[in-house]
DSSP file (Angstrom, degrees, kcal/mol; ACC not computed):
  #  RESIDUE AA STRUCTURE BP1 BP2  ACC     N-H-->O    O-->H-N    N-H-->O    O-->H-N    TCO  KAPPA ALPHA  PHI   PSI    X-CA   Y-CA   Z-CA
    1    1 A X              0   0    0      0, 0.0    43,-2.2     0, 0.0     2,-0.7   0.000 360.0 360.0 360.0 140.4 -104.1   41.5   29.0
    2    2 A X        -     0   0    0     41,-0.2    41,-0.3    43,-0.1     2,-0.1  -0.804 360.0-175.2 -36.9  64.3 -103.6   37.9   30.3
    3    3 A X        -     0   0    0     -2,-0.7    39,-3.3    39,-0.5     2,-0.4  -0.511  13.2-150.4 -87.2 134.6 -100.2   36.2   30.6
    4    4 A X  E     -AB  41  78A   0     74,-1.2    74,-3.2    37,-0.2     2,-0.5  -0.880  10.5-155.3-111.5 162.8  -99.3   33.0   31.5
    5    5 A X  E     -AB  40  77A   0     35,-2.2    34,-2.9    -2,-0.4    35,-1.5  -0.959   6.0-170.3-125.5 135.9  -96.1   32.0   33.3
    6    6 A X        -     0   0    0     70,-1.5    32,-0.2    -2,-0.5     3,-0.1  -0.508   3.2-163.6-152.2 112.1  -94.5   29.0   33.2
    7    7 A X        -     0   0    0      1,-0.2    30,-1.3    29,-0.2    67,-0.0   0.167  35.3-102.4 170.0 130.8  -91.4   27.8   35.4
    8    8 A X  B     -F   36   0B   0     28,-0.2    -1,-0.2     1,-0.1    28,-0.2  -0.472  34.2-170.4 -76.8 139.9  -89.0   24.6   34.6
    9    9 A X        +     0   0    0     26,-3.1     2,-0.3    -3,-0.1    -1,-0.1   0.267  54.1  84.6-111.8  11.6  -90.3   22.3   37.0
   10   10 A X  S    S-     0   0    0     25,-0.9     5,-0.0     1,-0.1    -2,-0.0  -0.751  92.1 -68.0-108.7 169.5  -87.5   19.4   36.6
   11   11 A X    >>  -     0   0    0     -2,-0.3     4,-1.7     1,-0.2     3,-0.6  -0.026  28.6-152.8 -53.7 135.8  -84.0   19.6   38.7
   12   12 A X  T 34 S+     0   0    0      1,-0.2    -1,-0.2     2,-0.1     6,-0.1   0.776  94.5  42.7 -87.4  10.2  -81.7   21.9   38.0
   13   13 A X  T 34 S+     0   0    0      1,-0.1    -1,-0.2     2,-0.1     3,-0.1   0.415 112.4  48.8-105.7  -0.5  -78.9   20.0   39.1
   14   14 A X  T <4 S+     0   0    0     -3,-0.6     2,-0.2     1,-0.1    -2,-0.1   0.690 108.8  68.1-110.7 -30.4  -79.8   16.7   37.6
   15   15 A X    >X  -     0   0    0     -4,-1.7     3,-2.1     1,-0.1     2,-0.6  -0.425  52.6-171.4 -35.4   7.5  -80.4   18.5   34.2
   16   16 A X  H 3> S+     0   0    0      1,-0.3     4,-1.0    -2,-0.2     5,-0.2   0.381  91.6  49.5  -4.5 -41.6  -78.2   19.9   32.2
   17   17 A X  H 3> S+     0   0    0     -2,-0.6     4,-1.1     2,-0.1    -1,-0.3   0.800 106.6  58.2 -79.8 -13.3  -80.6   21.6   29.7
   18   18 A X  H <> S+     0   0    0     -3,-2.1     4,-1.4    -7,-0.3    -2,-0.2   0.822 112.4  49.5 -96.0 -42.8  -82.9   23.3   33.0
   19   19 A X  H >X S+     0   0    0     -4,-0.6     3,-1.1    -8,-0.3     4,-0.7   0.992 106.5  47.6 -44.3 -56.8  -79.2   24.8   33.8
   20   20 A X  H >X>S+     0   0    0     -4,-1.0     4,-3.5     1,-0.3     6,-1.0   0.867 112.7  56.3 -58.9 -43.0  -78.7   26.1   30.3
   21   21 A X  H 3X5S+     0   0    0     -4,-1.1     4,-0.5     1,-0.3    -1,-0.3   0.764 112.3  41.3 -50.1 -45.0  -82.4   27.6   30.7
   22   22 A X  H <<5S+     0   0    0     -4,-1.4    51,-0.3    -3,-1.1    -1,-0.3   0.470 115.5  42.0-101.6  -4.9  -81.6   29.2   33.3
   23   23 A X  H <<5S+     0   0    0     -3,-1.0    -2,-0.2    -4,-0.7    -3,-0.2   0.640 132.8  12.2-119.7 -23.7  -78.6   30.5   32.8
   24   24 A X  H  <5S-     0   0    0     -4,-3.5    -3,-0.2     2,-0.2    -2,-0.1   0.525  92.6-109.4-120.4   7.7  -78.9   31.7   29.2
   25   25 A X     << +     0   0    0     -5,-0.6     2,-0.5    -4,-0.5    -4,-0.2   0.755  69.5 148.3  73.7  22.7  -82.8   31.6   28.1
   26   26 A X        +     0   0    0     -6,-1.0     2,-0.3    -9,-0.1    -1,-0.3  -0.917  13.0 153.8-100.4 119.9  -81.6   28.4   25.7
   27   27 A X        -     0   0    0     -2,-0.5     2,-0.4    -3,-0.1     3,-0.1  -0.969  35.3-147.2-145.3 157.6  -84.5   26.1   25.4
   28   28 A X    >>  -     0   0    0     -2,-0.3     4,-3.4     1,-0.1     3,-1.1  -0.964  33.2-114.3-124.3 118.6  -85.5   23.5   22.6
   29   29 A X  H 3> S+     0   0    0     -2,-0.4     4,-1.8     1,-0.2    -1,-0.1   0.802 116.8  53.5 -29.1 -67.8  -89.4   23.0   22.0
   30   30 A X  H 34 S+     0   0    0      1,-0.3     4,-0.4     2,-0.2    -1,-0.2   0.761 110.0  43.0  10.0 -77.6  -88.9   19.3   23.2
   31   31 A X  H X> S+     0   0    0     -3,-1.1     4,-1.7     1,-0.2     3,-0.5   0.801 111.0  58.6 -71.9 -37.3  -87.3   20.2   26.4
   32   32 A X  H 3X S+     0   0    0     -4,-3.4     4,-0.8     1,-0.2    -2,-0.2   0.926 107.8  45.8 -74.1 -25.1  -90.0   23.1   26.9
   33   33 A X  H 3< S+     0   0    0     -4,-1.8    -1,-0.2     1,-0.2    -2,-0.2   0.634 117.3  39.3 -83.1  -8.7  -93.0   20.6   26.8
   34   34 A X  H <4 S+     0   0    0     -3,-0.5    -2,-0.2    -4,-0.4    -1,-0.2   0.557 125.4  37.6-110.2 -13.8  -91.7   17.8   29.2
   35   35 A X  H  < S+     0   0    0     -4,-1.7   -26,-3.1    -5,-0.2   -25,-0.9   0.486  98.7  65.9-138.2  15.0  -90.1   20.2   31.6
   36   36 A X  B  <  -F    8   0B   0     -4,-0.8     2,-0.3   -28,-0.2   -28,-0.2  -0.923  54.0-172.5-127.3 158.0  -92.2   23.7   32.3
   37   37 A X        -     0   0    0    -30,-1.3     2,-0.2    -2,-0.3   -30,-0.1  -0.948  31.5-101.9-138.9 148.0  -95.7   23.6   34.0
   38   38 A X        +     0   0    0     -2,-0.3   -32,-0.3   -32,-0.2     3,-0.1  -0.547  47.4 155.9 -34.4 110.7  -98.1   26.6   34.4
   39   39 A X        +     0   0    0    -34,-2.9    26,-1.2     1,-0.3    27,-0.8   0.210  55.1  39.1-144.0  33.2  -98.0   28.0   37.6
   40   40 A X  E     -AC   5  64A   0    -35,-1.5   -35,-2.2    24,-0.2     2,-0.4  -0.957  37.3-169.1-151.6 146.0  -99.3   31.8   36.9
   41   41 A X  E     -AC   4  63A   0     22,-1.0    22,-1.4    -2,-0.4     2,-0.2  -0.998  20.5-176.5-123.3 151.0 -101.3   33.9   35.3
   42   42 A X        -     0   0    0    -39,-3.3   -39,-0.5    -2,-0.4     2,-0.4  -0.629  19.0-139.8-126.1-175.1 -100.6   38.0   35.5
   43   43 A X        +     0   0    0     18,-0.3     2,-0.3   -41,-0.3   -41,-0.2  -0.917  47.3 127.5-166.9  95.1 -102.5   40.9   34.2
   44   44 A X        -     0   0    0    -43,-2.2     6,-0.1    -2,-0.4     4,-0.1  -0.991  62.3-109.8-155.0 165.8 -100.5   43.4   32.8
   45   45 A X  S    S-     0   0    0     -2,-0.3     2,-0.3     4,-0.1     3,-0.1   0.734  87.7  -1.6 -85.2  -0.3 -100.0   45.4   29.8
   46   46 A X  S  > S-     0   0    0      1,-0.2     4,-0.8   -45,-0.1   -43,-0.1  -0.858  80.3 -89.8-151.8-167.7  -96.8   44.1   28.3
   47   47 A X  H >> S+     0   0    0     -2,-0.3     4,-1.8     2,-0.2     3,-1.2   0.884 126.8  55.1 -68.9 -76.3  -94.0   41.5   29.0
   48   48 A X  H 3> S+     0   0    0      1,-0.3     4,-1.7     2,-0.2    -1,-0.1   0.875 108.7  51.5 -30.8 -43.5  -91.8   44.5   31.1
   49   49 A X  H 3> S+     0   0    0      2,-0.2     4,-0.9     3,-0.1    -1,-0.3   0.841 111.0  45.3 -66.8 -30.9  -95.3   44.8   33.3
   50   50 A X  H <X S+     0   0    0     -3,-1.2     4,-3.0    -4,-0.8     3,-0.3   0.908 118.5  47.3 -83.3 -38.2  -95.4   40.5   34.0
   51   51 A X  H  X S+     0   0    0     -4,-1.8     4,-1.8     1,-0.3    20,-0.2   0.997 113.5  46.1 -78.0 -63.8  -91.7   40.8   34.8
   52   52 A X  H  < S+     0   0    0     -4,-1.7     4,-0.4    -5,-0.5    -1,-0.3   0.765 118.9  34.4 -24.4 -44.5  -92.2   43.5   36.8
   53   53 A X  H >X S+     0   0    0     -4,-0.9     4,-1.5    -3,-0.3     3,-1.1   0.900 112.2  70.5 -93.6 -38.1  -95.3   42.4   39.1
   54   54 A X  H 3< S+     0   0    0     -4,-3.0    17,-0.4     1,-0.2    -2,-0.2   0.666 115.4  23.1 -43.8 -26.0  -93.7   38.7   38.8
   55   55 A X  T 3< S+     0   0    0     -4,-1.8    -1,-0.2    -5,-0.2    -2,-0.2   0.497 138.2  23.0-145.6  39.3  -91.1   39.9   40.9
   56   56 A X  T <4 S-     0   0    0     -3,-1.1    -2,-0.2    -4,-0.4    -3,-0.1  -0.014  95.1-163.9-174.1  13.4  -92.4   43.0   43.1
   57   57 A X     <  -     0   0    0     -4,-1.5    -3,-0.1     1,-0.1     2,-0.1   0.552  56.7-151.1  43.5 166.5  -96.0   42.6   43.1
   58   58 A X    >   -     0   0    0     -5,-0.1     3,-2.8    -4,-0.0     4,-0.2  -0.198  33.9-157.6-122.4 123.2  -98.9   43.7   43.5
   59   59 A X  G >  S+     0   0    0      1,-0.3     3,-0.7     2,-0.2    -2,-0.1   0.399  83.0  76.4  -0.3 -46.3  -99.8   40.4   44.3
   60   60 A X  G 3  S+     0   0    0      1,-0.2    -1,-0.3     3,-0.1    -3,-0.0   0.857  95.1  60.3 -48.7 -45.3 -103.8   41.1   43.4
   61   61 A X  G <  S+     0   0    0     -3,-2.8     2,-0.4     1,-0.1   -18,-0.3   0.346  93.7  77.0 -83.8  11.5 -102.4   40.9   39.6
   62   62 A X    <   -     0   0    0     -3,-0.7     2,-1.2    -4,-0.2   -20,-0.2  -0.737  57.0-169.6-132.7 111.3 -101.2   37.4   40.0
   63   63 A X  E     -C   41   0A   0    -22,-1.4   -22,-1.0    -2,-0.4    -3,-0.1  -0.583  25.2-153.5 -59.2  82.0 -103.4   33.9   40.0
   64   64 A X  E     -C   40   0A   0     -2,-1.2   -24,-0.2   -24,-0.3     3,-0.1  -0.315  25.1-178.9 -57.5 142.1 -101.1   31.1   41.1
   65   65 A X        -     0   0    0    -26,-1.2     2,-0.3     1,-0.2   -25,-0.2   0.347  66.2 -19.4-119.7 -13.1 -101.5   27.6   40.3
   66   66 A X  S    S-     0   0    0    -27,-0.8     2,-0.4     2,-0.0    -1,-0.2  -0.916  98.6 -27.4-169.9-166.8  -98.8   26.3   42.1
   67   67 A X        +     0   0    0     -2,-0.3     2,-0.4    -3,-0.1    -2,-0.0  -0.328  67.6 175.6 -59.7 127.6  -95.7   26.7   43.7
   68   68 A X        -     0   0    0     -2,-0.4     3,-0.1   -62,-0.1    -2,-0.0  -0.701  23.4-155.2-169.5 146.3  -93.6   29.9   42.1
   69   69 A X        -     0   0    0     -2,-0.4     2,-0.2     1,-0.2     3,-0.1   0.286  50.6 -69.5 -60.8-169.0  -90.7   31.9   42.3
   70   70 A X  S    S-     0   0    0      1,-0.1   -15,-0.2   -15,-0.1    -1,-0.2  -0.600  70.3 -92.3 -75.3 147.5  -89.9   35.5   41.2
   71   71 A X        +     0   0    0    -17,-0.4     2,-0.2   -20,-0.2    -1,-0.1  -0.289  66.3 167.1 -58.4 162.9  -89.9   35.5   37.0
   72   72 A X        -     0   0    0     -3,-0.1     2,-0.4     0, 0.0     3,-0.3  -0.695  42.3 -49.0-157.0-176.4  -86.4   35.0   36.1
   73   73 A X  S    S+     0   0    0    -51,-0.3    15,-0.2     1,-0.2   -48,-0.2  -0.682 124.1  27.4 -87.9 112.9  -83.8   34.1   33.5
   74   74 A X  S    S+     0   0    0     13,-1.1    -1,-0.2    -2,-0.4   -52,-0.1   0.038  90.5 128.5 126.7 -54.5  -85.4   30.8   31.8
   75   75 A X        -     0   0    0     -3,-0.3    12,-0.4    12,-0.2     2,-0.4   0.081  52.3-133.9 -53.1 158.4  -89.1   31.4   32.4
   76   76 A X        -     0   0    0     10,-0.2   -70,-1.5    -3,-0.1     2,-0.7  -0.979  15.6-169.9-122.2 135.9  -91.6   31.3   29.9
   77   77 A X  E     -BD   5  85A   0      8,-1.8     8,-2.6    -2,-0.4     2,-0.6  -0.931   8.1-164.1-114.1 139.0  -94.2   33.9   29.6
   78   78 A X  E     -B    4   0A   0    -74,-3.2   -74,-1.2    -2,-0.7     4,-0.1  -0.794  10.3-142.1-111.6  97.0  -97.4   33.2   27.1
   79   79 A X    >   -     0   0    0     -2,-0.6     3,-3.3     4,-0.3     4,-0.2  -0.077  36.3 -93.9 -54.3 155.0  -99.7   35.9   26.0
   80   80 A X  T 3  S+     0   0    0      1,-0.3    -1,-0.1     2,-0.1   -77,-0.1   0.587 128.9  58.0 -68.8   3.4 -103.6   35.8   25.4
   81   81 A X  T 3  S-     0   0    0      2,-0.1    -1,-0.3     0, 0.0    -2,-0.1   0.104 115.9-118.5 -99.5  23.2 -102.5   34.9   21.6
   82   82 A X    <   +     0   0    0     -3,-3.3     2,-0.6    -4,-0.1    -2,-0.1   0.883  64.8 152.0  48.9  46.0 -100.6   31.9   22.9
   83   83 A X        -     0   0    0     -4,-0.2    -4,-0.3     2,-0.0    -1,-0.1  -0.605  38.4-148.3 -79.7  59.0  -97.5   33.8   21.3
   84   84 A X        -     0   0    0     -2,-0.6    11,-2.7    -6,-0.1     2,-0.3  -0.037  18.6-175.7-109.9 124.7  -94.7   32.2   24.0
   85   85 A X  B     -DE  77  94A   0     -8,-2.6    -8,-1.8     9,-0.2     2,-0.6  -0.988  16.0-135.8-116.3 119.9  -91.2   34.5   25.1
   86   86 A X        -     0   0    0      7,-1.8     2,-1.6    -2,-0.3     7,-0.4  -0.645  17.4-113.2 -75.1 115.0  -88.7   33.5   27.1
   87   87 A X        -     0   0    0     -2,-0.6   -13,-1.1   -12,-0.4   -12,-0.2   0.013  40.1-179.8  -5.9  53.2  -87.2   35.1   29.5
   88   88 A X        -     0   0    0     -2,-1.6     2,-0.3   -15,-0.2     3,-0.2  -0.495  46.4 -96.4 -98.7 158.7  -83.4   36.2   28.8
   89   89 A X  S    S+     0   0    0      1,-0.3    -1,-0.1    -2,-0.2     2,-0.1   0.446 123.5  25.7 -42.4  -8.6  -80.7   37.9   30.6
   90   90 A X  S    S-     0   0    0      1,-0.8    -1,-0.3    -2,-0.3    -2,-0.1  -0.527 129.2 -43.6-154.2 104.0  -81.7   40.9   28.8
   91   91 A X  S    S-     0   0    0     -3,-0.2    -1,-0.8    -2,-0.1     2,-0.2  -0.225  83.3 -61.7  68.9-170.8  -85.5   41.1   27.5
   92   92 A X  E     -G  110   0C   0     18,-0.9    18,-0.7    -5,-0.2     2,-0.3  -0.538  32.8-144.2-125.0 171.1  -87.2   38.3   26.0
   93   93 A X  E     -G  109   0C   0     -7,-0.4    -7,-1.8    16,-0.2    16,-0.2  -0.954  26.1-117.4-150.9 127.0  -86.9   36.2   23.0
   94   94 A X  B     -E   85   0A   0     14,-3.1     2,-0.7    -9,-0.3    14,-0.3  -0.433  19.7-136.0 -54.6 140.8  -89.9   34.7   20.9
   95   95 A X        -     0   0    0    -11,-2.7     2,-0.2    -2,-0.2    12,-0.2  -0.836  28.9-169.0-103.7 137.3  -90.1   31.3   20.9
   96   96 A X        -     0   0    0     10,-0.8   -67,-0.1    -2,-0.7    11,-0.1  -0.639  22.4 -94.8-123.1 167.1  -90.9   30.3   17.3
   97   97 A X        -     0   0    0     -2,-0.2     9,-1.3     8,-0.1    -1,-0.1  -0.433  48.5 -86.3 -95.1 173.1  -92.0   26.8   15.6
   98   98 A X  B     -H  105   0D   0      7,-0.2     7,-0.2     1,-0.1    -1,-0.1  -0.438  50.9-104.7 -77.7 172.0  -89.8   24.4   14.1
   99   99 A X    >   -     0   0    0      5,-0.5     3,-0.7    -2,-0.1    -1,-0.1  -0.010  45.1 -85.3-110.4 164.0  -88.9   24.9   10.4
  100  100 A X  T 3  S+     0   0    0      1,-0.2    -2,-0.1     2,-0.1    -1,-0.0   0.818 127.4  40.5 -71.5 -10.0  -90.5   22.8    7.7
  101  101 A X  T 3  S-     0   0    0      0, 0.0    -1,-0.2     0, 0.0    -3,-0.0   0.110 109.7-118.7-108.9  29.5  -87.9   19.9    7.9
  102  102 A X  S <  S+     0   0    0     -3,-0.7    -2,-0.1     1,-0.1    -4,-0.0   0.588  83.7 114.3  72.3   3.5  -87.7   20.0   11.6
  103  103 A X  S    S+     0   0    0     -5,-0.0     2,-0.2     2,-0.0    -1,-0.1   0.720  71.6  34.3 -97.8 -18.6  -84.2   20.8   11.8
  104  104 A X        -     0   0    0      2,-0.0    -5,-0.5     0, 0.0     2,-0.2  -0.653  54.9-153.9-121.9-177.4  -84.3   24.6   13.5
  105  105 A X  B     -H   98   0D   0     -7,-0.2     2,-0.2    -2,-0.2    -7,-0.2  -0.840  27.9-140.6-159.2  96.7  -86.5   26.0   15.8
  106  106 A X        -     0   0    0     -9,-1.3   -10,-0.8    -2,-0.2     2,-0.5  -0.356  14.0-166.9 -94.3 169.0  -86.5   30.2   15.1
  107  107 A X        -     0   0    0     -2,-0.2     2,-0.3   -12,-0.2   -12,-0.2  -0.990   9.3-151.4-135.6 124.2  -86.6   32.7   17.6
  108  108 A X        -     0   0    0     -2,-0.5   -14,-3.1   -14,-0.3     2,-0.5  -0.828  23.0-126.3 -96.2 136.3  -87.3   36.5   17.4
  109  109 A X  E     -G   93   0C   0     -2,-0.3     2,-0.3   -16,-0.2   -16,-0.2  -0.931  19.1-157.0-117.5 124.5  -85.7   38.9   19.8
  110  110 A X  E      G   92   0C   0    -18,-0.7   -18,-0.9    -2,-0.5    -2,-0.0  -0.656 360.0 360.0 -83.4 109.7  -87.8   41.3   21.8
  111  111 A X              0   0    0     -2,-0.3   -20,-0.1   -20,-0.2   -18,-0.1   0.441 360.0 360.0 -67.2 360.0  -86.6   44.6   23.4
């Protein structure tokens, strides 16, 4: 399967939400479209295999687009059903749509 990764591109020191991102996997739909860019794709068979090769290779299972680190705390990974999980300090968390009056944004969490 196909994954794409994509990596806050804005400062994290000028930023206060690219901290928060990075330090607990809290991101807001908003914040995730102005401030992450593409900059992988991996071939593996689950999320534990893209974190895995993302930061230990083998290098042959990752296209780069751009500059990028090892995956991390923060990161976003997207599956070939454009399903999107964030990275968190333990496993990943679905990123979910906003509610019908716009006011939440849910999230399912992923062992």
């Amino acid at each position: 399967m196909r994954f794409t990764v994509y990596q806050i591109s804005k400062d994290v020191k000028n930023d206060h939400r690219a901290f928060e991102a990075m330090i607990d996997g809290t991101i807001d739909p908003v914040f995730f479209l102005s401030a992450y860019e593409e900059v992988a794709a991996i071939e593996a068979k689950d999320l534990n295999e893209v974190f895995k090769i993302g930061n230990i290779g083998p290098e042959s299972k990752i296209e780069r687009f751009g500059r990028m680190h090892s995956i991390s705390v923060g990161d976003v990974i997207r599956n070939d059903k454009y399903e999107c999980y964030i990275v968190k300090p333990i496993g990943f968390e679905r990123l979910g749509m906003a509610s019908t009056n716009g006011r939440q944004w849910f999230a399912e969490e992923v062992a």
